[in-house]
TORKOL-4160 file (C-alpha; in steps of 0.2 Angstrom, whole numbers, padded with zeros to 4 digits, m for minus):
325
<pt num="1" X="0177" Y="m0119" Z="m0154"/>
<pt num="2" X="0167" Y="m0122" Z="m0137"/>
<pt num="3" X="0159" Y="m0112" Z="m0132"/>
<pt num="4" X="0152" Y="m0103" Z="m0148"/>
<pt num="5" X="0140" Y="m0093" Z="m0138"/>
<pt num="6" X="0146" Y="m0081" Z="m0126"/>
<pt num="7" X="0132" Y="m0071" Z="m0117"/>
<pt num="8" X="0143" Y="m0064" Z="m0105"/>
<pt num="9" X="0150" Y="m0051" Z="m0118"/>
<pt num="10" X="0132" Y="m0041" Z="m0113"/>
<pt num="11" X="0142" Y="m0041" Z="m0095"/>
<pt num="12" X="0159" Y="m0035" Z="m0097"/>
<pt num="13" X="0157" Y="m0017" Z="m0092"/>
<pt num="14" X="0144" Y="m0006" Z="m0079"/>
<pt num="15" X="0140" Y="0002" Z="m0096"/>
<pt num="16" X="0136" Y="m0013" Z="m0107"/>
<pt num="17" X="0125" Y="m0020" Z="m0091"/>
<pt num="18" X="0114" Y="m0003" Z="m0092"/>
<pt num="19" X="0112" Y="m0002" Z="m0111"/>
<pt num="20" X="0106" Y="m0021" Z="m0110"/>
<pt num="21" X="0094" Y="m0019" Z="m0094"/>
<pt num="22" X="0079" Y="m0026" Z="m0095"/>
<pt num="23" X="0069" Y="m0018" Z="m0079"/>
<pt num="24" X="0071" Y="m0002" Z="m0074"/>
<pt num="25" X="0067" Y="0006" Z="m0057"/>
<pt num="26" X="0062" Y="0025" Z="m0054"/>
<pt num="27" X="0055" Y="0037" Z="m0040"/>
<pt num="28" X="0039" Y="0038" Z="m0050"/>
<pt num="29" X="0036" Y="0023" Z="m0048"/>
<pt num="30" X="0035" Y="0021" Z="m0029"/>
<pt num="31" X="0023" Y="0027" Z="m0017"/>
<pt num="32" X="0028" Y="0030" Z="m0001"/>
<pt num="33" X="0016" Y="0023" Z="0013"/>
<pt num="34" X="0013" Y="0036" Z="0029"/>
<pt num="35" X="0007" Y="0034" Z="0046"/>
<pt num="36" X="m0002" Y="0050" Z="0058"/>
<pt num="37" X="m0007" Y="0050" Z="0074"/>
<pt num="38" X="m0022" Y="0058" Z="0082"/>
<pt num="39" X="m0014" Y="0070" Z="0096"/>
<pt num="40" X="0006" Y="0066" Z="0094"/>
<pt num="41" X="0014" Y="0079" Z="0100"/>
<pt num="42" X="0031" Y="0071" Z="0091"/>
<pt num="43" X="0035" Y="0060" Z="0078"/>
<pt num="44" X="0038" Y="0043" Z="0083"/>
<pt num="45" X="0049" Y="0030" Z="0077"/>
<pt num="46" X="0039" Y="0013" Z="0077"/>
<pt num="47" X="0051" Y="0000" Z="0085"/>
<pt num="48" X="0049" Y="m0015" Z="0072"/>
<pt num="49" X="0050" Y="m0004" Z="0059"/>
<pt num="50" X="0066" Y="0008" Z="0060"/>
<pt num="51" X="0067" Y="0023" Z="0050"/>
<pt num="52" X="0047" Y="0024" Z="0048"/>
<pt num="53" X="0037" Y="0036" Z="0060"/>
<pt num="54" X="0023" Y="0041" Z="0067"/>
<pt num="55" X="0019" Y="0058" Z="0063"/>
<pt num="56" X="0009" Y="0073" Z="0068"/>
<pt num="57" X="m0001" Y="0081" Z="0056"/>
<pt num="58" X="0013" Y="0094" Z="0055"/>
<pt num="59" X="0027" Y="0084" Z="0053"/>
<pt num="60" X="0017" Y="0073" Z="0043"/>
<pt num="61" X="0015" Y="0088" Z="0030"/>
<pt num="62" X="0034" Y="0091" Z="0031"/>
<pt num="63" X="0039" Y="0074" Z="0027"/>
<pt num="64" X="0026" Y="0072" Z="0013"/>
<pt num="65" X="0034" Y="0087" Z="0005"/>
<pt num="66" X="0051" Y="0079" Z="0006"/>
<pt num="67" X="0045" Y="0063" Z="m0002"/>
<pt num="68" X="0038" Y="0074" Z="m0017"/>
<pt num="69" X="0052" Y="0085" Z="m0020"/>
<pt num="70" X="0064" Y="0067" Z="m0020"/>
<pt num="71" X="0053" Y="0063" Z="m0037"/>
<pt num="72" X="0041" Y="0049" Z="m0024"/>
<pt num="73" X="0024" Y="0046" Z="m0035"/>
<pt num="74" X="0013" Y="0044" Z="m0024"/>
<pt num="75" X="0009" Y="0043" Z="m0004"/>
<pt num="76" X="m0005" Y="0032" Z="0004"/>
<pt num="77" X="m0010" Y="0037" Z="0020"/>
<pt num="78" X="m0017" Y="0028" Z="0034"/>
<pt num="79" X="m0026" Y="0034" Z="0051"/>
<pt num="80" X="m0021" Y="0029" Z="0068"/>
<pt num="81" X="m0033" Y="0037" Z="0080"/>
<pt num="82" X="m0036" Y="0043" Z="0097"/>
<pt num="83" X="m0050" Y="0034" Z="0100"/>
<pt num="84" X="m0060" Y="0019" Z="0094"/>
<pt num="85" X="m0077" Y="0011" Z="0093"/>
<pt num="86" X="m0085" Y="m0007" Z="0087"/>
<pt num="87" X="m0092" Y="0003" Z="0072"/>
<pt num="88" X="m0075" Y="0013" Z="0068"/>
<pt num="89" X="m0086" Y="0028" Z="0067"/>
<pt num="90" X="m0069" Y="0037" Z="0066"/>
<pt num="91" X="m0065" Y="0033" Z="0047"/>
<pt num="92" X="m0080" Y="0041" Z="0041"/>
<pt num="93" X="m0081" Y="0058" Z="0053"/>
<pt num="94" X="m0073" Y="0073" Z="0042"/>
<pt num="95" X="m0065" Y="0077" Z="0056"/>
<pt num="96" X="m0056" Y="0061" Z="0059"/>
<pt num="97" X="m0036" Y="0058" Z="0059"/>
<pt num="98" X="m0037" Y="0052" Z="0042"/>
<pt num="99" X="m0049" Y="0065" Z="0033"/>
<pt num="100" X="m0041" Y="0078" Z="0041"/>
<pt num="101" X="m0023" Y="0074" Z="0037"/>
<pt num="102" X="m0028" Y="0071" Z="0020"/>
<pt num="103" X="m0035" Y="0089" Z="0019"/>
<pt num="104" X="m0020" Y="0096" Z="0026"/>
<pt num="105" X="m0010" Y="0084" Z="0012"/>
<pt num="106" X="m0021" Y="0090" Z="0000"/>
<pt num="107" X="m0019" Y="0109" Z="0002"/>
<pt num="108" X="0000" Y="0110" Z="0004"/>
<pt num="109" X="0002" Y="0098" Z="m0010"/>
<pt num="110" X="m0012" Y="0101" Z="m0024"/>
<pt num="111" X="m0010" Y="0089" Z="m0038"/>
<pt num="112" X="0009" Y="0088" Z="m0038"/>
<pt num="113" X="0010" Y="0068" Z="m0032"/>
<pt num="114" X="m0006" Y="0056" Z="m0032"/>
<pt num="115" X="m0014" Y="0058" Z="m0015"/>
<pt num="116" X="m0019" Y="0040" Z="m0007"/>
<pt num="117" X="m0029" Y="0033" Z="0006"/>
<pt num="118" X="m0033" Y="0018" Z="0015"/>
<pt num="119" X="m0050" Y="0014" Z="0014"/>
<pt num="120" X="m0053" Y="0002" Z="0026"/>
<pt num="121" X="m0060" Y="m0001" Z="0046"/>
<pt num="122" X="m0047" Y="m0008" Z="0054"/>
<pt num="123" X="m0036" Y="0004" Z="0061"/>
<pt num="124" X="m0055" Y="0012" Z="0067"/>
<pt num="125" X="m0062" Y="m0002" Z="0077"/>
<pt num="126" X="m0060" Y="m0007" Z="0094"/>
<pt num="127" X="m0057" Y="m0027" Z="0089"/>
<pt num="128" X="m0046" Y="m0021" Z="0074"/>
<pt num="129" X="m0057" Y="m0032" Z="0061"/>
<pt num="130" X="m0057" Y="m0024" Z="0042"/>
<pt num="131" X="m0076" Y="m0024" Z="0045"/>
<pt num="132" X="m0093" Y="m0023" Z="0056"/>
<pt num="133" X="m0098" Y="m0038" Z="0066"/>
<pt num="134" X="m0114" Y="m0047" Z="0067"/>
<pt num="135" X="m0118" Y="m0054" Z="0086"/>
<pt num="136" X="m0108" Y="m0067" Z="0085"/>
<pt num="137" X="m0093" Y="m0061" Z="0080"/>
<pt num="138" X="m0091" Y="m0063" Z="0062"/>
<pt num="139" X="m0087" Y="m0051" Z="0050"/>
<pt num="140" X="m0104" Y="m0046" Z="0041"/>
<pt num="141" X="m0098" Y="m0041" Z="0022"/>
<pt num="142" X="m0114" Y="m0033" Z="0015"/>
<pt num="143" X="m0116" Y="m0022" Z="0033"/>
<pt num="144" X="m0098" Y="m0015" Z="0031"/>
<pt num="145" X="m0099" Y="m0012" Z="0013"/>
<pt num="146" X="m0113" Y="0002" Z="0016"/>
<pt num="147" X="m0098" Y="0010" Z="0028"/>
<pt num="148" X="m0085" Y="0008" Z="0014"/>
<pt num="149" X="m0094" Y="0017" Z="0002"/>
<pt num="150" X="m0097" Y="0032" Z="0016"/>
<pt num="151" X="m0078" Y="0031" Z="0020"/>
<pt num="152" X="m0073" Y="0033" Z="0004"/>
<pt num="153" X="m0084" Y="0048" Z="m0001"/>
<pt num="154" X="m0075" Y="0057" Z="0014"/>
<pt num="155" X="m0059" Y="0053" Z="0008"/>
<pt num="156" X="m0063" Y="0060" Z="m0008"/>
<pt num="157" X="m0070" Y="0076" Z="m0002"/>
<pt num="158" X="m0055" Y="0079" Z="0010"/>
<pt num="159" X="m0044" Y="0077" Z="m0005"/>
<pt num="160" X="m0037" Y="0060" Z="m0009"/>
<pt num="161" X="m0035" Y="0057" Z="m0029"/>
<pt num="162" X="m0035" Y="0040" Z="m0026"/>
<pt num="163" X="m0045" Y="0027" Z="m0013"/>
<pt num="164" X="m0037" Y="0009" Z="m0008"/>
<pt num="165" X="m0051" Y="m0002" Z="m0002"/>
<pt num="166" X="m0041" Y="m0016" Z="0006"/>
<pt num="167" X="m0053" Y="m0024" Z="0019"/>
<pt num="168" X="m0055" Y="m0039" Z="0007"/>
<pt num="169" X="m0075" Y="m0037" Z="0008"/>
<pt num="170" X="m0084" Y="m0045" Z="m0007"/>
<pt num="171" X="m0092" Y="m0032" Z="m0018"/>
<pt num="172" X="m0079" Y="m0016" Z="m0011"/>
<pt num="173" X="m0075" Y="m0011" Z="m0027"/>
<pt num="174" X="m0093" Y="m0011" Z="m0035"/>
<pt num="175" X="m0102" Y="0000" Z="m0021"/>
<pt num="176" X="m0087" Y="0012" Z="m0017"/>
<pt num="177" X="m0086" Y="0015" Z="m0037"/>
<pt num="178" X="m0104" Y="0020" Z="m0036"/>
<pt num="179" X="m0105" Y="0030" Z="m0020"/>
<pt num="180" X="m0089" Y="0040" Z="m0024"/>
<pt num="181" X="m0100" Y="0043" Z="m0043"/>
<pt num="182" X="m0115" Y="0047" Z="m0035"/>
<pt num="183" X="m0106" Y="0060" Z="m0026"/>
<pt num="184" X="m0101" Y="0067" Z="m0041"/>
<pt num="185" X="m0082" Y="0062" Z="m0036"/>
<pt num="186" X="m0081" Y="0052" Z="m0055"/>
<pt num="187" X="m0061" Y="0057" Z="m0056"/>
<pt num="188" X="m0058" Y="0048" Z="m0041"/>
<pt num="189" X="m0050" Y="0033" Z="m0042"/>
<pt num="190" X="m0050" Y="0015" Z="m0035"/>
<pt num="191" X="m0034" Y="0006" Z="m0031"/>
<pt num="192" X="m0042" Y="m0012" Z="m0027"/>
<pt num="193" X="m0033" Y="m0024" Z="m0017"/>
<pt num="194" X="m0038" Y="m0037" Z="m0026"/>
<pt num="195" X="m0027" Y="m0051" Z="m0017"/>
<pt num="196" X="m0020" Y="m0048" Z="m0002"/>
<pt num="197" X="m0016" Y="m0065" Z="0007"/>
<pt num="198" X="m0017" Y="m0067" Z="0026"/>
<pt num="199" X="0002" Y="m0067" Z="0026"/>
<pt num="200" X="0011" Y="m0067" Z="0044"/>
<pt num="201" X="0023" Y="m0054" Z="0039"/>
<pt num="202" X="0011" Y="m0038" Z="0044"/>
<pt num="203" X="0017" Y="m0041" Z="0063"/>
<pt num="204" X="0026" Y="m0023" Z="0059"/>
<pt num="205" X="0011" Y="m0013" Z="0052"/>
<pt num="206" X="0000" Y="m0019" Z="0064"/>
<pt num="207" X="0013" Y="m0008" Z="0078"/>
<pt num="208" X="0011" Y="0008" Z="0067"/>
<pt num="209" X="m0006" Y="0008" Z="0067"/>
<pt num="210" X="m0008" Y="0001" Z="0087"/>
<pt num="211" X="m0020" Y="m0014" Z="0079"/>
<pt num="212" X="m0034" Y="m0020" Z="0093"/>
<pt num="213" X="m0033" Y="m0036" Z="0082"/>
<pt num="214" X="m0036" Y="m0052" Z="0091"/>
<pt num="215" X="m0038" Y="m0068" Z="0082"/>
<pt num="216" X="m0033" Y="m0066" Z="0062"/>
<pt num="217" X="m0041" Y="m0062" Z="0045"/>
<pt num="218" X="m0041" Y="m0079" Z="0038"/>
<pt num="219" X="m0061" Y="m0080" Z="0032"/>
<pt num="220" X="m0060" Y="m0063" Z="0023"/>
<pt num="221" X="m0039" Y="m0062" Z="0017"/>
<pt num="222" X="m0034" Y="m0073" Z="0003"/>
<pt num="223" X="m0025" Y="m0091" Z="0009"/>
<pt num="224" X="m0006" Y="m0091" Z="0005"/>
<pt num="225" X="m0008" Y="m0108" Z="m0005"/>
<pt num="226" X="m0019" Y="m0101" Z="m0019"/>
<pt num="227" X="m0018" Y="m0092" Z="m0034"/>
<pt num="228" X="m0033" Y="m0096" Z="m0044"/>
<pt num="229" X="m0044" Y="m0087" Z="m0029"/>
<pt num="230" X="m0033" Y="m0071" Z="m0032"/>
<pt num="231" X="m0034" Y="m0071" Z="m0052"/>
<pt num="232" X="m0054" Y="m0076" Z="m0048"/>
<pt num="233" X="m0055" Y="m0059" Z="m0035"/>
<pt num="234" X="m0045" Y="m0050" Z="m0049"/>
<pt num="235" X="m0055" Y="m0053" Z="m0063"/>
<pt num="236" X="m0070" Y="m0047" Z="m0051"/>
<pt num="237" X="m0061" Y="m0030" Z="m0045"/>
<pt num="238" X="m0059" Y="m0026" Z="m0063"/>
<pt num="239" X="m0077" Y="m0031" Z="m0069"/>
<pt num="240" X="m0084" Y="m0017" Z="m0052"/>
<pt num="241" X="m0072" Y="m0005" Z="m0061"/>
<pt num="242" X="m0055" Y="m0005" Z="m0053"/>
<pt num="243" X="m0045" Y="0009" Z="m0058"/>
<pt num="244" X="m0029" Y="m0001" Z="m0052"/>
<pt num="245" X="m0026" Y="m0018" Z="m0042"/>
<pt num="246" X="m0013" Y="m0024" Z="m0032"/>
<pt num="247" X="m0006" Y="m0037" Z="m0023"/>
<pt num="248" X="0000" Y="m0039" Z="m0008"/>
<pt num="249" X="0012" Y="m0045" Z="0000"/>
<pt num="250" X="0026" Y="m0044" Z="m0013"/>
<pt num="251" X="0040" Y="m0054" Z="m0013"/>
<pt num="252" X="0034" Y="m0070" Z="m0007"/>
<pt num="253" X="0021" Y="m0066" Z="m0019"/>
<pt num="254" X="0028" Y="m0064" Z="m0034"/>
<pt num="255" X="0021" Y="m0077" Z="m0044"/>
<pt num="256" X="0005" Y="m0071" Z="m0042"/>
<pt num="257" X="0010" Y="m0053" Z="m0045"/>
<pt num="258" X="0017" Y="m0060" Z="m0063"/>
<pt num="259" X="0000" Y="m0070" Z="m0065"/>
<pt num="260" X="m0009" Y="m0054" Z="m0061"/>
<pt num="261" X="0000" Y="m0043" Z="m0074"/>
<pt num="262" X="m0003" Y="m0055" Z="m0088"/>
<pt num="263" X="m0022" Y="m0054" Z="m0085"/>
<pt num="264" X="m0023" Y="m0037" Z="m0081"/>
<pt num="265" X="m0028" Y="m0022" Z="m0093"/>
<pt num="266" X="m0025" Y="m0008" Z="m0080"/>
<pt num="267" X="m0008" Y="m0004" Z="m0069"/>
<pt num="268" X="m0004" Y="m0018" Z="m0057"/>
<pt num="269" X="0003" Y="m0013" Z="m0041"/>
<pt num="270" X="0012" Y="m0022" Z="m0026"/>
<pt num="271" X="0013" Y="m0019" Z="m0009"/>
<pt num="272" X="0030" Y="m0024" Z="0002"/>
<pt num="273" X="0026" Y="m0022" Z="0017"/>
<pt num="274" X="0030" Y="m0019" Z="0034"/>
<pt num="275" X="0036" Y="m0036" Z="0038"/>
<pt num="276" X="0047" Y="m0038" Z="0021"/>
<pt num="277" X="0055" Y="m0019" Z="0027"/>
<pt num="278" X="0057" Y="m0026" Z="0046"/>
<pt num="279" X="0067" Y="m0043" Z="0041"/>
<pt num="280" X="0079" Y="m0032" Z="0028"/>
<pt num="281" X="0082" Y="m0019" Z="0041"/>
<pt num="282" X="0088" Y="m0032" Z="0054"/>
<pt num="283" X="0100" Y="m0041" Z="0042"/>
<pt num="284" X="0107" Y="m0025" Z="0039"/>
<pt num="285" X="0110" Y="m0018" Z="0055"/>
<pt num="286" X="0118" Y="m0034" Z="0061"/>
<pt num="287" X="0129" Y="m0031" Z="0046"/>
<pt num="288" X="0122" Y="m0048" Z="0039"/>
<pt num="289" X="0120" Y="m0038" Z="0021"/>
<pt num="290" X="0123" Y="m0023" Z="0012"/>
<pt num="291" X="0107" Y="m0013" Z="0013"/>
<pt num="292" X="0104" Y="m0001" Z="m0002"/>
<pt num="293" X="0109" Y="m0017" Z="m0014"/>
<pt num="294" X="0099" Y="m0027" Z="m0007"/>
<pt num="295" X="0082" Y="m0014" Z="m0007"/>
<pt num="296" X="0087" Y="m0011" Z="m0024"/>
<pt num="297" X="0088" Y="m0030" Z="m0030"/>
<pt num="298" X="0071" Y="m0032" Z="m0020"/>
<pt num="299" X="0063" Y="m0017" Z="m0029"/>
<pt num="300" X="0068" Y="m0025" Z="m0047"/>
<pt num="301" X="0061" Y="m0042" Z="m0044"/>
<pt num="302" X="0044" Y="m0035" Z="m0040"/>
<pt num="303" X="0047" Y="m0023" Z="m0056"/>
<pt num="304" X="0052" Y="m0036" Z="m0066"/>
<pt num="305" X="0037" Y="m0048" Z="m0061"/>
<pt num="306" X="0026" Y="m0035" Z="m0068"/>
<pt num="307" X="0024" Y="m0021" Z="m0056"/>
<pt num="308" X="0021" Y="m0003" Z="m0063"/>
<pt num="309" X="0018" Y="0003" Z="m0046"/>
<pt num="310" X="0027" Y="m0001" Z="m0028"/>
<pt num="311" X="0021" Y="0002" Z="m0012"/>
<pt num="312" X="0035" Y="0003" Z="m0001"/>
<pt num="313" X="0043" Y="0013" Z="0016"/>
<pt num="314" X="0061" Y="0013" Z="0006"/>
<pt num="315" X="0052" Y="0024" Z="m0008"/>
<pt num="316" X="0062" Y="0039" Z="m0002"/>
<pt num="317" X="0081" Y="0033" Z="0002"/>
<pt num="318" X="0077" Y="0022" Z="m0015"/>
<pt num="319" X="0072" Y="0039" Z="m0024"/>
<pt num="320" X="0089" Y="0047" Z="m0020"/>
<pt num="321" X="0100" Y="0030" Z="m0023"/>
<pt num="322" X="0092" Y="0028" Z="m0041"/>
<pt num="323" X="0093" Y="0047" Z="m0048"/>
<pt num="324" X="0111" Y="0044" Z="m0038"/>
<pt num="325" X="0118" Y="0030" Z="m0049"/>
């Protein structure tokens, strides 16, 4: 009799499909990326990215709170300040936007989610580059990593459990891992993101944090076309002392992501970001496809290719579809 193998008896019924699933999906496995304002009097809905905000440091607090209590495992925070400089003084003054939200963070939520921060110059610069620049305009590595190593000190003492260097600066990893020891911050952790590629799908992000970029990120951001490189900066992060590494983008990244969880001896975490969010939103709301199936189907293939952590704006809504269903 043909055929004598029938694998779709393991599809017959909703319940037979959840004893047999092979990747699972929960709350604690997604972190929720947050923006805040320097002087917002509101919250503000960024127009390429529905849904997400700009927040004030109150309602910034509020909304963390929320993500917590929806079983979210994390948040990573990132600055967007009033003012800028060519230095991005702003990221390492205790006072800054950044420092000061992650004390506020800090004090309403203790150690009940892991507390994350962006650790990088960017959204601090007036010419929105991850780094300092010689006179010439290019980005001077060893120069900026100094400032790294300062930023993330002062994330630590405002409270983050966790630092994300992702200015893509050789060496990051090794000089934050020392400052933040030297400072006797040894618990603190360093989420390295080993390859990030100069993908064009950060357009979105690059509203919520009101970028001064002008030119791109090509001669310090991975190229699209390799993976070798990224396995290369991988094996690098690691041997500085990574506590974590991620890639980023995700989805049109996921051979890499699967490359980088076989070689990887600590948790691997991806990143989808703004643009991925922005393009699913769209289709959505010009009833193109159904929305929650289609977040969720995402959010598997990036666990399934080897993801223990996801960094992603759903991570709320998805926390109350999966404890839902």
């Amino acid at each position: 009799m043909f055929p004598a193998h029938r694998p779709r008896r393991l599809r017959t019924t909703p319940a037979m499909r959840r004893l047999v699933s092979e990747t699972t999906v929960r709350p604690r496995q997604l972190v929720l990326p947050m923006f805040v304002k320097e002087g917002a009097e509101r919250p503000a809905e960024i127009a390429s990215m529905p849904g997400v905000r700009q927040h004030t440091r109150e309602s910034l607090v509020k909304a963390a709170v929320e993500a917590v209590e929806a079983g979210v495992g994390g948040i990573m925070l990132f600055g967007v300040p009033a003012e800028r400089d060519a230095v991005g003084s702003g990221a390492t003054d205790p006072d800054g936007i950044l420092n000061a939200a992650l004390r506020d963070l800090r004090s309403e939520l203790g150690d009940s989610t892991v507390l994350m921060s962006d650790c990088c110059l960017d959204e601090f610069t007036d010419h929105g580059h991850c780094g300092l620049l010689t006179p010439d305009g290019a980005v001077d590595n060893d120069a900026t990593l100094e400032v790294y190593g300062e930023m993330a000190v002062a994330q630590a003492e405002a409270g983050a459990h966790v630092v994300g260097p992702s200015g893509m600066m050789d060496g990051q990893i090794g000089v934050i891992r020392a400052a933040l020891d030297e400072a006797g911050h040894t618990d603190t952790g360093v989420l390295a993101y080993s390859a990030k590629y100069a993908s064009a799908l950060y357009g979105p992000f690059r509203d919520a944090v009101e970028s001064q970029l002008q030119g791109d990120r090509k001669t310090y951001q991975q190229d699209p076309a390799n993976i070798r490189e990224s396995l290369r900066e991988v094996a690098l992060d690691l041997a500085e002392g990574a506590d974590m590494v991620m890639v980023k983008p995700a989805l049109p990244y996921l051979d890499v992501l699967a490359a980088v969880a076989q070689v990887s001896d600590v948790p691997v975490a991806a990143y989808q970001i703004s643009g991925e969010y922005a393009m699913v939103e769209a289709a959505a709301r010009n009833g193109w496809i159904d929305r929650e199936r289609t977040v969720l189907e995402m959010l598997t293939s990036i666990r399934r290719a080897g993801a223990d952590v996801v960094l992603t704006y759903w991570a709320v809504e998805a926390a109350g579809w999966l404890d839902r269903g």
